[in-house]
Each structure stands twice: as structure tokens, then as C-alpha cells.
mmCIF file of the N, C-alpha and C atoms, coordinates in Angstrom:
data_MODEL
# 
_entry.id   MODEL 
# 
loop_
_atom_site.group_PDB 
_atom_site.id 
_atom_site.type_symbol 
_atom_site.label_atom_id 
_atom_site.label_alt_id 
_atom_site.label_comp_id 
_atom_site.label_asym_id 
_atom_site.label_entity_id 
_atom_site.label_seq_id 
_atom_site.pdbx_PDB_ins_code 
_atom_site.Cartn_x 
_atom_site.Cartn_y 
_atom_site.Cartn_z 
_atom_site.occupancy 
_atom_site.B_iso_or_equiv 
_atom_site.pdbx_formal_charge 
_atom_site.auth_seq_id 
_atom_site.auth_comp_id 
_atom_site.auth_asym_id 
_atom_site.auth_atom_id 
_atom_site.pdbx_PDB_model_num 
ATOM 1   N N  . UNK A 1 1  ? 18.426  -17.668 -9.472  1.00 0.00 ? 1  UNK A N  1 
ATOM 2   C CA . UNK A 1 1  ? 17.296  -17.491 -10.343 1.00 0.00 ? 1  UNK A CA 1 
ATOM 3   C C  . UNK A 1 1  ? 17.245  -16.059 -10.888 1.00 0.00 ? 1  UNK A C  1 
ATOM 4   N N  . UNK A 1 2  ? 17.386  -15.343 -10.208 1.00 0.00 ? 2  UNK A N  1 
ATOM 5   C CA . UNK A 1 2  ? 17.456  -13.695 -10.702 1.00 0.00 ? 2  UNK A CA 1 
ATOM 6   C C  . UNK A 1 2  ? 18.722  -13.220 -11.556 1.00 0.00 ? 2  UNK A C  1 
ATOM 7   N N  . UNK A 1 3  ? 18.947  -12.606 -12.308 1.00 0.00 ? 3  UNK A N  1 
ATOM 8   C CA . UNK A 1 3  ? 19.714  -12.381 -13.216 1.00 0.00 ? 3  UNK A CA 1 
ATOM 9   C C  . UNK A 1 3  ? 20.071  -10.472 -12.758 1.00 0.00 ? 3  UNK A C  1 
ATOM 10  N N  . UNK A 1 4  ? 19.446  -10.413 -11.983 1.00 0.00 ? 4  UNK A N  1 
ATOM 11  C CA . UNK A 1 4  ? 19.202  -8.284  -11.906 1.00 0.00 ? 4  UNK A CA 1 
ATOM 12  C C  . UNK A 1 4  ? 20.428  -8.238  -11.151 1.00 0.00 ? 4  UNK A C  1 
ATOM 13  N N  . UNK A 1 5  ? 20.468  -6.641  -11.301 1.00 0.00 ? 5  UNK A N  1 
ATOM 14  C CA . UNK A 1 5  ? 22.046  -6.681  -10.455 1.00 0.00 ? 5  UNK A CA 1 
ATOM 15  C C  . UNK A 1 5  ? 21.337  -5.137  -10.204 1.00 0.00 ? 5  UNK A C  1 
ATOM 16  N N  . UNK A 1 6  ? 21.401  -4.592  -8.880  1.00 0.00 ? 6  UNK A N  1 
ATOM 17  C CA . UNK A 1 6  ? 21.760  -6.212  -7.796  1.00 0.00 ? 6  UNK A CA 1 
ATOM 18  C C  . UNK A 1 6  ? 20.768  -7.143  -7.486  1.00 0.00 ? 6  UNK A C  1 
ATOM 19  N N  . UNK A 1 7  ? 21.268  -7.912  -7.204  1.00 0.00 ? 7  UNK A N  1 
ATOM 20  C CA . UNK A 1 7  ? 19.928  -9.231  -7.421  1.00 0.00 ? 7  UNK A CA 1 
ATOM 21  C C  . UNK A 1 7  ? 18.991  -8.715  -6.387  1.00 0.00 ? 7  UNK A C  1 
ATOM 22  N N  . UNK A 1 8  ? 17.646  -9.142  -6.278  1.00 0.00 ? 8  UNK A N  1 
ATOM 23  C CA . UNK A 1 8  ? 16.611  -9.226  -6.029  1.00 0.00 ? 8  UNK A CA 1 
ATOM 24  C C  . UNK A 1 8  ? 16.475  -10.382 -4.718  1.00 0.00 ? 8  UNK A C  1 
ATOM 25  N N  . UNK A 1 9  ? 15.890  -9.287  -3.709  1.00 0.00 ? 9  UNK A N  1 
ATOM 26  C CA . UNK A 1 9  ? 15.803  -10.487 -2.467  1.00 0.00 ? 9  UNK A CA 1 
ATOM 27  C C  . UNK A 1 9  ? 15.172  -11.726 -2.675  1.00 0.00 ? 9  UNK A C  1 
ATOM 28  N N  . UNK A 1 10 ? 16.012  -12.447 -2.071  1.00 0.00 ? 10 UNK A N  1 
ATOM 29  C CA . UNK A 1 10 ? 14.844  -14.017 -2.140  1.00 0.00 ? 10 UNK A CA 1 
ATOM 30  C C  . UNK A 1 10 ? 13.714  -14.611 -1.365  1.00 0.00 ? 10 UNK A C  1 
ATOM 31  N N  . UNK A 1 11 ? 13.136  -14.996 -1.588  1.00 0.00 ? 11 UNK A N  1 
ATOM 32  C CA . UNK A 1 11 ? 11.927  -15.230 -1.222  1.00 0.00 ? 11 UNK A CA 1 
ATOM 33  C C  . UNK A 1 11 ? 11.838  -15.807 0.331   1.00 0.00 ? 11 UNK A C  1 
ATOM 34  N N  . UNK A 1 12 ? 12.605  -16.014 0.873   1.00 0.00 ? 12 UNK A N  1 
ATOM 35  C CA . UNK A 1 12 ? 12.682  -15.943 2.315   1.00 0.00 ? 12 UNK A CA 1 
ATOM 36  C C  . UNK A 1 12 ? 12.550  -14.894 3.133   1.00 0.00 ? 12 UNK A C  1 
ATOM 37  N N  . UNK A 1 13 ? 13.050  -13.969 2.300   1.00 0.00 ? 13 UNK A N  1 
ATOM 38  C CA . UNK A 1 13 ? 13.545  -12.363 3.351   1.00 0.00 ? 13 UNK A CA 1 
ATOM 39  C C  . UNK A 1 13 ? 12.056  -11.575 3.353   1.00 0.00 ? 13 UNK A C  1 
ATOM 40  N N  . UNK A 1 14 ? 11.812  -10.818 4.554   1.00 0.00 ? 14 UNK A N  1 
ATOM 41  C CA . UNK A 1 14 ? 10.551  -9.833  4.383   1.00 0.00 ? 14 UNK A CA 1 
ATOM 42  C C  . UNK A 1 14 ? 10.107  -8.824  3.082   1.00 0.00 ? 14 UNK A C  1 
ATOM 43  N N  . UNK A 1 15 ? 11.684  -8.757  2.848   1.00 0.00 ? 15 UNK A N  1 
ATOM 44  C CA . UNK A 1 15 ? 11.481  -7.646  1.408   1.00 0.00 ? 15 UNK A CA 1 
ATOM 45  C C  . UNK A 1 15 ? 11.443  -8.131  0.249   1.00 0.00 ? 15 UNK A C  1 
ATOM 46  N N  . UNK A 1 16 ? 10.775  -9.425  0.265   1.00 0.00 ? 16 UNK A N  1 
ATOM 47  C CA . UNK A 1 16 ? 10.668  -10.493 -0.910  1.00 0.00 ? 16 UNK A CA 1 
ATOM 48  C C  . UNK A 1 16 ? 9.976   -9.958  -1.607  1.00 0.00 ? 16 UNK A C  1 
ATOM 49  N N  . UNK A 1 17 ? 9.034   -9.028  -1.594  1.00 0.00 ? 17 UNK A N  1 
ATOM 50  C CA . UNK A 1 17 ? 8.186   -8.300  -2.880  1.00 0.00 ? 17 UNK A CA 1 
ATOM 51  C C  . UNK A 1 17 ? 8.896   -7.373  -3.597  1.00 0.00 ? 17 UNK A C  1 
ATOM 52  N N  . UNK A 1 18 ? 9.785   -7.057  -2.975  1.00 0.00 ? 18 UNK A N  1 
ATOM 53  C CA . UNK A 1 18 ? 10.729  -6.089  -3.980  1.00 0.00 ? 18 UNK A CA 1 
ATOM 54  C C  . UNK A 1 18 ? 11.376  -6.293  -5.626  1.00 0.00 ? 18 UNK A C  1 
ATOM 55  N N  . UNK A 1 19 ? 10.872  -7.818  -5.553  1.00 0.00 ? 19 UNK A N  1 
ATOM 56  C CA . UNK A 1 19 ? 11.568  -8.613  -6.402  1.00 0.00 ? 19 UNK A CA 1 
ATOM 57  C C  . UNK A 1 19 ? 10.874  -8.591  -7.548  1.00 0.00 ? 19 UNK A C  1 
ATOM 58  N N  . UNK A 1 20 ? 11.929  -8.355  -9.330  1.00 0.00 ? 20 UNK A N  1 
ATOM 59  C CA . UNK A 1 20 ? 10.924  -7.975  -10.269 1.00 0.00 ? 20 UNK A CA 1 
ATOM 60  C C  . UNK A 1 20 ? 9.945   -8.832  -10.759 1.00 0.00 ? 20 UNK A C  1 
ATOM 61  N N  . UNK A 1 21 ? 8.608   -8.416  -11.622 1.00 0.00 ? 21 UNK A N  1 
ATOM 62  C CA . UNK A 1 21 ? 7.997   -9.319  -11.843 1.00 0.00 ? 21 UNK A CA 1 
ATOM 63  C C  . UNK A 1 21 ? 8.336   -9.991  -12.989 1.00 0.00 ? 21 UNK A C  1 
ATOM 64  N N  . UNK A 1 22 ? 8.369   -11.367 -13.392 1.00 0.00 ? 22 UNK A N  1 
ATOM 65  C CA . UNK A 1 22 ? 8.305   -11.682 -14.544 1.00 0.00 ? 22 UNK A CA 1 
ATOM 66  C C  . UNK A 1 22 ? 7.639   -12.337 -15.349 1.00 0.00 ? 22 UNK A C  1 
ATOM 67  N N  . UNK A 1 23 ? 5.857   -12.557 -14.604 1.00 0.00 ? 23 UNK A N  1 
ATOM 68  C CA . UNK A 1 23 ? 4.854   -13.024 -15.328 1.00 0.00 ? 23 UNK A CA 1 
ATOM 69  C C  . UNK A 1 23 ? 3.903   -12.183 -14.436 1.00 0.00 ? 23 UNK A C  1 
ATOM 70  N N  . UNK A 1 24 ? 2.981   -11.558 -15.343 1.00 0.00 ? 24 UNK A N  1 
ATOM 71  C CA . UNK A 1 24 ? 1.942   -10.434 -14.904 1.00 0.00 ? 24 UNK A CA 1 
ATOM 72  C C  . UNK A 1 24 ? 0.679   -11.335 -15.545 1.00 0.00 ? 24 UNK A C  1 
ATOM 73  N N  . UNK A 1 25 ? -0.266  -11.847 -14.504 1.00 0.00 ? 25 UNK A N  1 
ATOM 74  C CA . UNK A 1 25 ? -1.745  -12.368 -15.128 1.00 0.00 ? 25 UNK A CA 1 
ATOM 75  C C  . UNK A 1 25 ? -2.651  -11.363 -14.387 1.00 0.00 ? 25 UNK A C  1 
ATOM 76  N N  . UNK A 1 26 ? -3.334  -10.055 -15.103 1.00 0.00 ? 26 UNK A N  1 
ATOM 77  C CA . UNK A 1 26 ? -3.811  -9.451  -14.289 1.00 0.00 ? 26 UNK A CA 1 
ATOM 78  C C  . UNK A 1 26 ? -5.342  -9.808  -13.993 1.00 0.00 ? 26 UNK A C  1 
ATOM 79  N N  . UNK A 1 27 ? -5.714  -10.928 -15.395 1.00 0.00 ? 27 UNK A N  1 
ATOM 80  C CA . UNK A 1 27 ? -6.906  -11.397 -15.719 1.00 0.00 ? 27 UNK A CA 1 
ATOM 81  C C  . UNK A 1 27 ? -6.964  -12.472 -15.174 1.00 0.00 ? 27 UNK A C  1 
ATOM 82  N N  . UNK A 1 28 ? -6.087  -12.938 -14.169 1.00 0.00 ? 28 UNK A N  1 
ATOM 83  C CA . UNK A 1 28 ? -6.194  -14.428 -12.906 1.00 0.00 ? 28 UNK A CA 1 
ATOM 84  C C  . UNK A 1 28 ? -6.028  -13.891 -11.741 1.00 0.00 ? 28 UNK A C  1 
ATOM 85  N N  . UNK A 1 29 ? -5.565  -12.287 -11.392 1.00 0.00 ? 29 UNK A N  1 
ATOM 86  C CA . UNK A 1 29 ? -4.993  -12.065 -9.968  1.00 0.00 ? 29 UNK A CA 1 
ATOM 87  C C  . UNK A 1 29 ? -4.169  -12.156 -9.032  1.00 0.00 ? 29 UNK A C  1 
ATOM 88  N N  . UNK A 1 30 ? -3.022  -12.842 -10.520 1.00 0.00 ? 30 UNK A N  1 
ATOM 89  C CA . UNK A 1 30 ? -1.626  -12.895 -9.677  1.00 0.00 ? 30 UNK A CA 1 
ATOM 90  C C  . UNK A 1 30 ? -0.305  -12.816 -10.410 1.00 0.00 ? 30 UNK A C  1 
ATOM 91  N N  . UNK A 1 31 ? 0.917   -12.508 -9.998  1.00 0.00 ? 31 UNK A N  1 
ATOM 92  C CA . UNK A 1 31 ? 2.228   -12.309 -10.662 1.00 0.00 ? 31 UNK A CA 1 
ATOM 93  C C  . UNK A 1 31 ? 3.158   -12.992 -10.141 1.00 0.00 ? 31 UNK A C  1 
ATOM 94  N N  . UNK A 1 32 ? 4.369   -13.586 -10.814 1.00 0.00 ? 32 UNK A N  1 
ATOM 95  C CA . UNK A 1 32 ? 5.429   -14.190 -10.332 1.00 0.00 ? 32 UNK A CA 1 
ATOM 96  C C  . UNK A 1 32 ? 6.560   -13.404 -10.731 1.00 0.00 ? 32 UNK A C  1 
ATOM 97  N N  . UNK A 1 33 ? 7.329   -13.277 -9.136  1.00 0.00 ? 33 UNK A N  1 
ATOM 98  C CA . UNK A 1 33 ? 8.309   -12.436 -9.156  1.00 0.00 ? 33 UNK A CA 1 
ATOM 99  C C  . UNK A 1 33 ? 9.799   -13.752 -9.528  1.00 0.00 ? 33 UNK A C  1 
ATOM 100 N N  . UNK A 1 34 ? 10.551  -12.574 -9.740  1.00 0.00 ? 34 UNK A N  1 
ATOM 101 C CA . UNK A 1 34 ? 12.213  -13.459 -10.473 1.00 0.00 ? 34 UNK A CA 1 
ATOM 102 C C  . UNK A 1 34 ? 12.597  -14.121 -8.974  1.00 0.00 ? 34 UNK A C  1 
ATOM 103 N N  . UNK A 1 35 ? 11.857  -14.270 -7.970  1.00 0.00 ? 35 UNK A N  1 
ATOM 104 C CA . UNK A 1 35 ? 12.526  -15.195 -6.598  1.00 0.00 ? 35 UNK A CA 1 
ATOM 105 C C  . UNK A 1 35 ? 11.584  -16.163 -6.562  1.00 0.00 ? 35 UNK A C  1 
ATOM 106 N N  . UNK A 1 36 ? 10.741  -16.445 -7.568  1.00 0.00 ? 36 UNK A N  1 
ATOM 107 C CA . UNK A 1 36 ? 9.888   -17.550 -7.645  1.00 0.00 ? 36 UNK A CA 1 
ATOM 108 C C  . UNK A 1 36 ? 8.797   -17.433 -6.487  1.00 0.00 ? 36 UNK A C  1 
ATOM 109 N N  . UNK A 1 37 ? 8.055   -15.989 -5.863  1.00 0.00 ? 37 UNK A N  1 
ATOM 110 C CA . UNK A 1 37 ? 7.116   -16.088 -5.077  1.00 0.00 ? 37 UNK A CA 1 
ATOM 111 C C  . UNK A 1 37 ? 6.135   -15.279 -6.033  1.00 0.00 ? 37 UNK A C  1 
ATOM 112 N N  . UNK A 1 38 ? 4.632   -15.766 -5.738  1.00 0.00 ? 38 UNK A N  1 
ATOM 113 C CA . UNK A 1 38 ? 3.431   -15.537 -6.382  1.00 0.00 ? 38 UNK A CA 1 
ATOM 114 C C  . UNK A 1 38 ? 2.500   -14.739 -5.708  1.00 0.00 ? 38 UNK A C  1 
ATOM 115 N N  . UNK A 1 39 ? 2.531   -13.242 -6.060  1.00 0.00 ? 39 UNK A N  1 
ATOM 116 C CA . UNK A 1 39 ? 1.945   -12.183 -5.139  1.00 0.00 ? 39 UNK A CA 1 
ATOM 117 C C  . UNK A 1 39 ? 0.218   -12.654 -6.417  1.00 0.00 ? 39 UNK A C  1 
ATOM 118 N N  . UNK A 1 40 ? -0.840  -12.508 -5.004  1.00 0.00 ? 40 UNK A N  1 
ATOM 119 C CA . UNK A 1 40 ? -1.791  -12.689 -5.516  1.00 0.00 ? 40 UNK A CA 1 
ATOM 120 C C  . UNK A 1 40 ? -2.432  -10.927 -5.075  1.00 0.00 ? 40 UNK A C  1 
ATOM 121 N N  . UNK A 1 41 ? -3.091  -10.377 -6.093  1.00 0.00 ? 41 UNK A N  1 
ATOM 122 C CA . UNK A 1 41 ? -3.823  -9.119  -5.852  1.00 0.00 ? 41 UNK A CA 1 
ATOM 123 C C  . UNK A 1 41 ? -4.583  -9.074  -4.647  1.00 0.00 ? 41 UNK A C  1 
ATOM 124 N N  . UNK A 1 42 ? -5.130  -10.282 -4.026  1.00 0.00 ? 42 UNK A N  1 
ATOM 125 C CA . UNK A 1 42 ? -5.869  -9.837  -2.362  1.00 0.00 ? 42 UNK A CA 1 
ATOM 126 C C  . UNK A 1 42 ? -4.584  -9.809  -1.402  1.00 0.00 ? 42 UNK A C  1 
ATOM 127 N N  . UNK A 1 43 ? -3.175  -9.911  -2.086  1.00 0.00 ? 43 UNK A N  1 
ATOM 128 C CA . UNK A 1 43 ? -2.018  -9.018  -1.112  1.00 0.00 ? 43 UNK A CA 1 
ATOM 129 C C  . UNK A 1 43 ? -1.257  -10.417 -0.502  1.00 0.00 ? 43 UNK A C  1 
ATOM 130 N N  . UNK A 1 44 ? -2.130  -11.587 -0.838  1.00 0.00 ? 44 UNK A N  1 
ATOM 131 C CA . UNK A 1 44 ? -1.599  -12.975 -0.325  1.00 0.00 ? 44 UNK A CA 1 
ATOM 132 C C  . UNK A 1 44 ? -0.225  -13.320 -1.333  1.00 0.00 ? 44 UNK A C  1 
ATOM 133 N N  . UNK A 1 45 ? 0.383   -14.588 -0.980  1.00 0.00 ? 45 UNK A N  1 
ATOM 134 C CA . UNK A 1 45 ? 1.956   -14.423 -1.367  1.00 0.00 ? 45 UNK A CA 1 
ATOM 135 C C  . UNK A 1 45 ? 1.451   -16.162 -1.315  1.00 0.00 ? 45 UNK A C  1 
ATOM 136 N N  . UNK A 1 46 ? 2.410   -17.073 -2.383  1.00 0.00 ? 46 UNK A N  1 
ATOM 137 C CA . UNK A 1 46 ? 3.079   -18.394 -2.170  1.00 0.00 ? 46 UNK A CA 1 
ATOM 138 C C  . UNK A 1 46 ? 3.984   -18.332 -2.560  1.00 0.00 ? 46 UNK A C  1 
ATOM 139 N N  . UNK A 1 47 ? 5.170   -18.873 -1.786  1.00 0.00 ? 47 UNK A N  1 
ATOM 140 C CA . UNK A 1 47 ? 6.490   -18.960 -1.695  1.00 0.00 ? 47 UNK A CA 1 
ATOM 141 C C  . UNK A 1 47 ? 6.866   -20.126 -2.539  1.00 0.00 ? 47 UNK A C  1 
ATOM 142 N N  . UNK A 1 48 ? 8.114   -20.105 -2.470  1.00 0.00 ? 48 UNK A N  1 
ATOM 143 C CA . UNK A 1 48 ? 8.400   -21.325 -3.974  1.00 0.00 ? 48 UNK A CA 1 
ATOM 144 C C  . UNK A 1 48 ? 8.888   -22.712 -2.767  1.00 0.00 ? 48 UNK A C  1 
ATOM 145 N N  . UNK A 1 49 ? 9.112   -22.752 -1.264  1.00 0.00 ? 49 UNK A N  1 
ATOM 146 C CA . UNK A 1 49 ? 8.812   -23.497 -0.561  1.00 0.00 ? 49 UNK A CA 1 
ATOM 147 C C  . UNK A 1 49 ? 7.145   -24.350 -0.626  1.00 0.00 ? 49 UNK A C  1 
ATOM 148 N N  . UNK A 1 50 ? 6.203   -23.853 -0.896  1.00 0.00 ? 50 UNK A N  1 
ATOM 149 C CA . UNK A 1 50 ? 4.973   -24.217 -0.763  1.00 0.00 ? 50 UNK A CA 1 
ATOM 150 C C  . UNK A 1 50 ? 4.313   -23.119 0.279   1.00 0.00 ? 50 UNK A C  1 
ATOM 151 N N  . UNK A 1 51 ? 4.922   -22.147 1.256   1.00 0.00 ? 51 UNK A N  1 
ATOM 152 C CA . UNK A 1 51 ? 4.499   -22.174 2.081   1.00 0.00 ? 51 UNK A CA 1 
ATOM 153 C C  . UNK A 1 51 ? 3.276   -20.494 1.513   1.00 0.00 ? 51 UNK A C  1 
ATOM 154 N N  . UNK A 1 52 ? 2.602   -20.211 2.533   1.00 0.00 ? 52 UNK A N  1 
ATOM 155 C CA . UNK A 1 52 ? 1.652   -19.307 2.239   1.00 0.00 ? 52 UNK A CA 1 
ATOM 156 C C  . UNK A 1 52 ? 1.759   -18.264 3.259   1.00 0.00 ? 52 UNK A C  1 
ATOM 157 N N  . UNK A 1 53 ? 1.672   -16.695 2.586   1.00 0.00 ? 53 UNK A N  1 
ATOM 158 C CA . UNK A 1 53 ? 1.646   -15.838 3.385   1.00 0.00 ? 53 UNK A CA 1 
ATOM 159 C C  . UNK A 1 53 ? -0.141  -15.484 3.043   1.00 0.00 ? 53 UNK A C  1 
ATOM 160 N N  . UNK A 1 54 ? -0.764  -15.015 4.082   1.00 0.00 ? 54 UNK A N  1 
ATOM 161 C CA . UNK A 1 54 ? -2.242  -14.913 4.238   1.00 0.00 ? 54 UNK A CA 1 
ATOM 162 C C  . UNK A 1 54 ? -2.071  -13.527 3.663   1.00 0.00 ? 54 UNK A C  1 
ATOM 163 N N  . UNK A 1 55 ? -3.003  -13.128 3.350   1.00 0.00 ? 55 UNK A N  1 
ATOM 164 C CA . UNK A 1 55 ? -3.444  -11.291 2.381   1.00 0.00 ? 55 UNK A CA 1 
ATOM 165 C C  . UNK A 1 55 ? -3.448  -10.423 3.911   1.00 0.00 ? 55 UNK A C  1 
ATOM 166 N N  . UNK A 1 56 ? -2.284  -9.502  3.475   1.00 0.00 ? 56 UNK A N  1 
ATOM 167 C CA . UNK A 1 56 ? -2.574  -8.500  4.996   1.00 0.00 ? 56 UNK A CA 1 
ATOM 168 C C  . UNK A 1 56 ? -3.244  -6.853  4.052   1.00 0.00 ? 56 UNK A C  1 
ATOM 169 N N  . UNK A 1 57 ? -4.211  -7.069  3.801   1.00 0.00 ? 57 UNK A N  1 
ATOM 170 C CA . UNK A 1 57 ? -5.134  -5.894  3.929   1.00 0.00 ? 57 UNK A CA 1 
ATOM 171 C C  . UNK A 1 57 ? -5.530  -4.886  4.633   1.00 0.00 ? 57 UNK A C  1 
ATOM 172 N N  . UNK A 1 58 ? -5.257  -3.891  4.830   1.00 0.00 ? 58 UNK A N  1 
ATOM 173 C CA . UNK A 1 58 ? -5.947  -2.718  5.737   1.00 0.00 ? 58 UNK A CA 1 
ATOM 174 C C  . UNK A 1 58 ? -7.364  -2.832  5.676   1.00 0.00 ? 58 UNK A C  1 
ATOM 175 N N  . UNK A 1 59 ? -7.597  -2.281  6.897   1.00 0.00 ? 59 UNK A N  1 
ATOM 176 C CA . UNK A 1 59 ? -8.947  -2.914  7.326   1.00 0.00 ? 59 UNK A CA 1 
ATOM 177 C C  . UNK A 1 59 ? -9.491  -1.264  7.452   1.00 0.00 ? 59 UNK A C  1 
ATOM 178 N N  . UNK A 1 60 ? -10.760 -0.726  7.094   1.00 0.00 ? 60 UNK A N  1 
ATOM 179 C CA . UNK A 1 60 ? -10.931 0.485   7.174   1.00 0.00 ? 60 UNK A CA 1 
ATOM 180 C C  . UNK A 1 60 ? -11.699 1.176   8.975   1.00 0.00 ? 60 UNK A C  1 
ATOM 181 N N  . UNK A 1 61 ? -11.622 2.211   9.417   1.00 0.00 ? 61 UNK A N  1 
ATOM 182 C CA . UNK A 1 61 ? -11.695 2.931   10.532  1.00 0.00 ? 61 UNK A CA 1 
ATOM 183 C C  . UNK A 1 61 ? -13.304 2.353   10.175  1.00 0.00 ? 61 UNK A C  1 
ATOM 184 N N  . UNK A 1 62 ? -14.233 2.228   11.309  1.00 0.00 ? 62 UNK A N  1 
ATOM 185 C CA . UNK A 1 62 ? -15.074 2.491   11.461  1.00 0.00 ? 62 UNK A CA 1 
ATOM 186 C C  . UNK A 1 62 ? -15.924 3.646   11.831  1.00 0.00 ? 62 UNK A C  1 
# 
């Protein structure tokens, strides 16, 4: 699916966000990278499996 050289991790690997974007909706809250995973702005991820990574947010010091 990726065309970049060097290609762009795939959406299995941890460093799957590294991957470029190639649809930016900043007015829906989410982007699709060239490995076919969908980073949503609360930091959450869907994989082109179906599967879902939950939003890992920093949580602030009390």
C-alpha cells in the first residue's frame, strides 16, 4: 500500500504512526495514514484489521 521509500511501517508494528498521512479531516478528528490505520485526535487508532487501539493520553499530576 505505501509507495515511500523507505516504506512506512505497517500497521501491525508499534511504530505504526510513523506512517505518512494521506487523508487529513481535521474538522472530523481523524487522519488516515498510507498503512491504512486511522489516528483519531483523542490519540485512539483503528487498524485496517478492525481492531482498536484505546486513546493513551497523559493524565495530568495532581
Amino acid at each position: 500500500m505505501c509507495s515511500h521509500q523507505p516504506p512506512c511501517p505497517s500497521a501491525d508494528r508499534p511504530d505504526r504512526d510513523a506512517a505518512h498521512v494521506v487523508a487529513f479531516h481535521p474538522e472530523q478528528g481523524w487522519n488516515l495514514l498510507c498503512n491504512g490505520a486511522i489516528v483519531f485526535d483523542d490519540t485512539g487508532e483503528l487498524l485496517p484489521d478492525g481492531s482498536v487501539i484505546t486513546p493513551h493520553r497523559l493524565t495530568a499530576a495532581a
